[in-house]
C-alpha positions in Angstrom: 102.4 114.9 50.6 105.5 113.2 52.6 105.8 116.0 54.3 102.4 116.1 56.0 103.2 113.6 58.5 106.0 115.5 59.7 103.8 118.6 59.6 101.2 117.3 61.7 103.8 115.4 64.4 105.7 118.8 64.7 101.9 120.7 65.2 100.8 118.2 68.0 104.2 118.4 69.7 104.1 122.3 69.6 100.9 121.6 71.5 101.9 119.4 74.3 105.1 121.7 74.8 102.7 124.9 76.0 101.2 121.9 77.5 104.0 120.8 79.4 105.1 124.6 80.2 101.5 125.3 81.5 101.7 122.0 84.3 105.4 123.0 85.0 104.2 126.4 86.0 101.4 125.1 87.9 103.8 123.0 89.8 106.1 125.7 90.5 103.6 127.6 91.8 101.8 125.3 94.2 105.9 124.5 95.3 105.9 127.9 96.4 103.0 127.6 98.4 103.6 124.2 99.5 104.2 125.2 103.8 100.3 126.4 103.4 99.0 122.9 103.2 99.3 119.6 102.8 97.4 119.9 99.3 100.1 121.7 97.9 102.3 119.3 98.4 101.2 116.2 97.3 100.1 118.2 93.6 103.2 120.0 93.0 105.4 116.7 92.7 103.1 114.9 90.1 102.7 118.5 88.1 106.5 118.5 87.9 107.1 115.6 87.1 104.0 115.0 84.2 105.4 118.2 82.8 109.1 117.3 82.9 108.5 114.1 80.9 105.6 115.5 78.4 108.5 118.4 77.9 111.3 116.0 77.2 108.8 113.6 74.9 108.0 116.7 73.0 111.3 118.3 72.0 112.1 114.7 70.8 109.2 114.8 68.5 109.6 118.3 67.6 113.4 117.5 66.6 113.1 114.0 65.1 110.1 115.9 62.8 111.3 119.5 61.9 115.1 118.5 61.8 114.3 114.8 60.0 116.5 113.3 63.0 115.4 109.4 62.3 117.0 108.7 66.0 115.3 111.1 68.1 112.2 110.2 66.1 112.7 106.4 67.0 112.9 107.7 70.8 110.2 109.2 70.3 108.1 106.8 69.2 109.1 103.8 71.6 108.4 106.1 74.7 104.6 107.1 73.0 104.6 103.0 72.6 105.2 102.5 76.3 102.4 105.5 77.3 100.1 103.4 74.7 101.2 99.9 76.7 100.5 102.0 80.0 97.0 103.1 79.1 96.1 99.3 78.2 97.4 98.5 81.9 95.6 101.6 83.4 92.0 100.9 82.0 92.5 96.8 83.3 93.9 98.6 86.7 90.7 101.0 86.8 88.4 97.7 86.4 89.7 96.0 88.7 89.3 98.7 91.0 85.9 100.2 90.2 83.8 97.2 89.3 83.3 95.0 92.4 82.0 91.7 90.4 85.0 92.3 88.0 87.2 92.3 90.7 85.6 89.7 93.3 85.5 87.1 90.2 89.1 88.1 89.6 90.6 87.2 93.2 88.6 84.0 93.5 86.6 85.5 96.5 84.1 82.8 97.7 87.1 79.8 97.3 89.8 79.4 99.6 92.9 81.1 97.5 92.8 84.5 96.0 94.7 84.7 92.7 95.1 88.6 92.2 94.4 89.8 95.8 91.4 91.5 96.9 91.1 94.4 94.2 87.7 95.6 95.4 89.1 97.0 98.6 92.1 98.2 97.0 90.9 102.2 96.8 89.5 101.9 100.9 93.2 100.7 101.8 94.9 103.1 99.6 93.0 106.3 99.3 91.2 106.2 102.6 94.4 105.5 105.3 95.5 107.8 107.5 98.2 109.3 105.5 96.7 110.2 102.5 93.0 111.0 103.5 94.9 114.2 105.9 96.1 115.4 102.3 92.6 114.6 101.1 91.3 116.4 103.9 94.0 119.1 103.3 92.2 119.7 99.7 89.1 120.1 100.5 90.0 122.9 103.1 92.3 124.4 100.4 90.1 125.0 98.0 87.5 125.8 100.2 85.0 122.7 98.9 82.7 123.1 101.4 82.4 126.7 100.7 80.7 126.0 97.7 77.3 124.8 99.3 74.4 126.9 98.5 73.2 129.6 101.0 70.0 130.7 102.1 67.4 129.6 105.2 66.9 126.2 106.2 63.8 125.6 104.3 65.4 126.7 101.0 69.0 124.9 102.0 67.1 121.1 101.9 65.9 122.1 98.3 69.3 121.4 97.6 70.6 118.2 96.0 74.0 118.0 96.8 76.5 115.9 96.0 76.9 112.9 98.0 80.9 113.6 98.9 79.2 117.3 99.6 76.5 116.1 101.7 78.5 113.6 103.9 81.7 115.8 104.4 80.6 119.5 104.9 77.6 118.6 107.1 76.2 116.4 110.0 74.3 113.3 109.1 71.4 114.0 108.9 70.1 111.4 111.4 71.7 113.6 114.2 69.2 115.7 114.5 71.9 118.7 114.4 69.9 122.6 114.6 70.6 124.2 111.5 72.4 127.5 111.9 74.1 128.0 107.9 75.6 125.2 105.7 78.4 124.2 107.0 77.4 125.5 110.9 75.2 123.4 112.5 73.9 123.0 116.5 73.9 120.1 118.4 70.7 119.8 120.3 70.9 119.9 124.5 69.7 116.5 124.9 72.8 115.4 122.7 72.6 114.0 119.4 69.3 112.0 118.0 71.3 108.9 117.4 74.5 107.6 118.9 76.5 107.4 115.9 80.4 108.0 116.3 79.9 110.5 112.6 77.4 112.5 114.8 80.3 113.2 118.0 83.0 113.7 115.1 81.2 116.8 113.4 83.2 120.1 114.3 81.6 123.3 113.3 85.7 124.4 113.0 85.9 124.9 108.9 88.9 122.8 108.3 87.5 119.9 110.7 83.9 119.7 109.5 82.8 115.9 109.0 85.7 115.2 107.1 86.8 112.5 109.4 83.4 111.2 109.4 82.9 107.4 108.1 80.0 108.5 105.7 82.2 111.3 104.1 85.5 108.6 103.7 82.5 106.1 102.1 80.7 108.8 99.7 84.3 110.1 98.6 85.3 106.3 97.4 81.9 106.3 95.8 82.9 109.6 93.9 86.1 108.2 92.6 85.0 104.8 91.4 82.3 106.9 89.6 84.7 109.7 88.1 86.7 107.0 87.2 84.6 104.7 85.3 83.3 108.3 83.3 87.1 108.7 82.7 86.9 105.7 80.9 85.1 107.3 78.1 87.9 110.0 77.8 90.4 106.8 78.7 89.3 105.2 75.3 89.2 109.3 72.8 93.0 109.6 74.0 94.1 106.1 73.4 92.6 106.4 70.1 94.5 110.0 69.4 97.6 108.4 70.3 97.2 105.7 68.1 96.9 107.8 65.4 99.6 109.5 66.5 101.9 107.3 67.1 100.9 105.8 63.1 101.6 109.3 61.6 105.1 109.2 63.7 106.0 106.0 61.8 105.1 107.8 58.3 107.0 110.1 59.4 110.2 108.1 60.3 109.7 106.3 56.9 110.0 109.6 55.4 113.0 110.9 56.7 114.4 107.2 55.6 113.4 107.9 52.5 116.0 108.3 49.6 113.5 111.1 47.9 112.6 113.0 50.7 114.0 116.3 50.5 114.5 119.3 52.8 111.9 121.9 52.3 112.7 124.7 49.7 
């Protein structure tokens, strides 16, 4: 039974090695590709390095359990400490960022001084400036997210009920009054558009253009996020616990190669 500990460190590090291999091929590959778009190359950096690190973090479990190294095990654990530390300060992040009346009682709005800054706009300024919505914009022409819209006649295309980053990037508003031609091709009438709305004169038909520069498809994408993100939550709170667990097997497990009668296996 002492052994089990080290059994079950030296199965979940197995684990996240193919892990690691897995992102490390997926960043070598989108490197490869990286002069295609701009998508490329803001996924291949964070694939490399997530993969480097989950790589190193697993050969120092894998040695400090199968080889009863106490120090590699002892790195091992402080680093899996720190991602446990991390994920405390990423949920209080996402909080701040995703919940409005979290955030707005946080920076003091509606009193002269604002103690933490203004974390409700924090994802607008960050996400939505002109540097990293064109690698946004990239994406979405990548992996052809328009190109996903369902087909058919306009009667049967406003059946639909499309998702609101969908329906505000990879068509007109629909206050335009645009003539329907297929999804993501659309007409604008003689007489000009129905209402003079800057979103209705920055439509292109052109597929990697679209409305992605639109305000309503910059608003609608925030809305996405700060609703993937507070789902993530959920899955936030199942891998915190699993590494809790983890990280109280990998003390067992350093006790055990302390351990005066804990021998190598037979």
């Amino acid at each position: 039974m002492v052994r089990v500990s080290n059994f079950v460190i030296s199965l979940v590090n197995v684990l996240t090695f193919m892990v690691a291999i897995m992102a490390l091929g997926f960043g070598l590959l989108f490197k490869a590709d990286e002069a295609k778009s701009l998508c490329q190359k803001s996924l291949y950096m964070p694939l490399l390095i997530f993969g480097g690190s989950l790589l190193v973090l697993s050969l120092l479990g894998l040695i400090g359990s199968c080889c009863r190294a106490s120090f590699f095990l002892w790195v091992y654990l402080f680093f899996l400490f720190m991602f446990i530390v991390g994920m405390i300060c990423l949920s209080i992040f996402t909080i701040l960022v995703t919940n409005k009346s979290v955030a707005k009682a946080l920076s003091g709005k509606g009193g002269n001084d604002a103690k933490f800054g203004d974390w409700g706009n924090w994802l607008e300024k960050h996400v939505v400036n002109d540097e990293n919505w064109d690698e946004i914009k990239s994406c979405m022409a990548t992996f052809k997210y328009c190109q996903m819209m369902p087909r058919g006649k306009p009667a049967d295309f406003y059946k639909y009920s499309l998702p609101a980053a969908q329906s505000s990037c990879c068509k007109p508003p629909t206050y335009c009054g645009f003539e329907f031609t297929n999804a993501t091709y659309w007409t604008m009438p003689k007489t000009g558009p129905a209402v003079p709305d800057s979103d209705c004169k920055t439509w292109n038909n052109a597929q990697n253009e679209l409305c992605f520069d639109c305000h309503s498809c910059k608003a609608s994408f925030l809305e996405t996020i700060q609703k993937n993100w507070n789902k993530m939550a959920i899955l936030n709170f199942c891998v915190f616990v699993f590494i809790i667990i983890i990280y109280s097997i990998g003390c067992c497990a350093l006790r055990n190669n302390r351990s005066k009668g804990y021998r190598p296996y037979a």
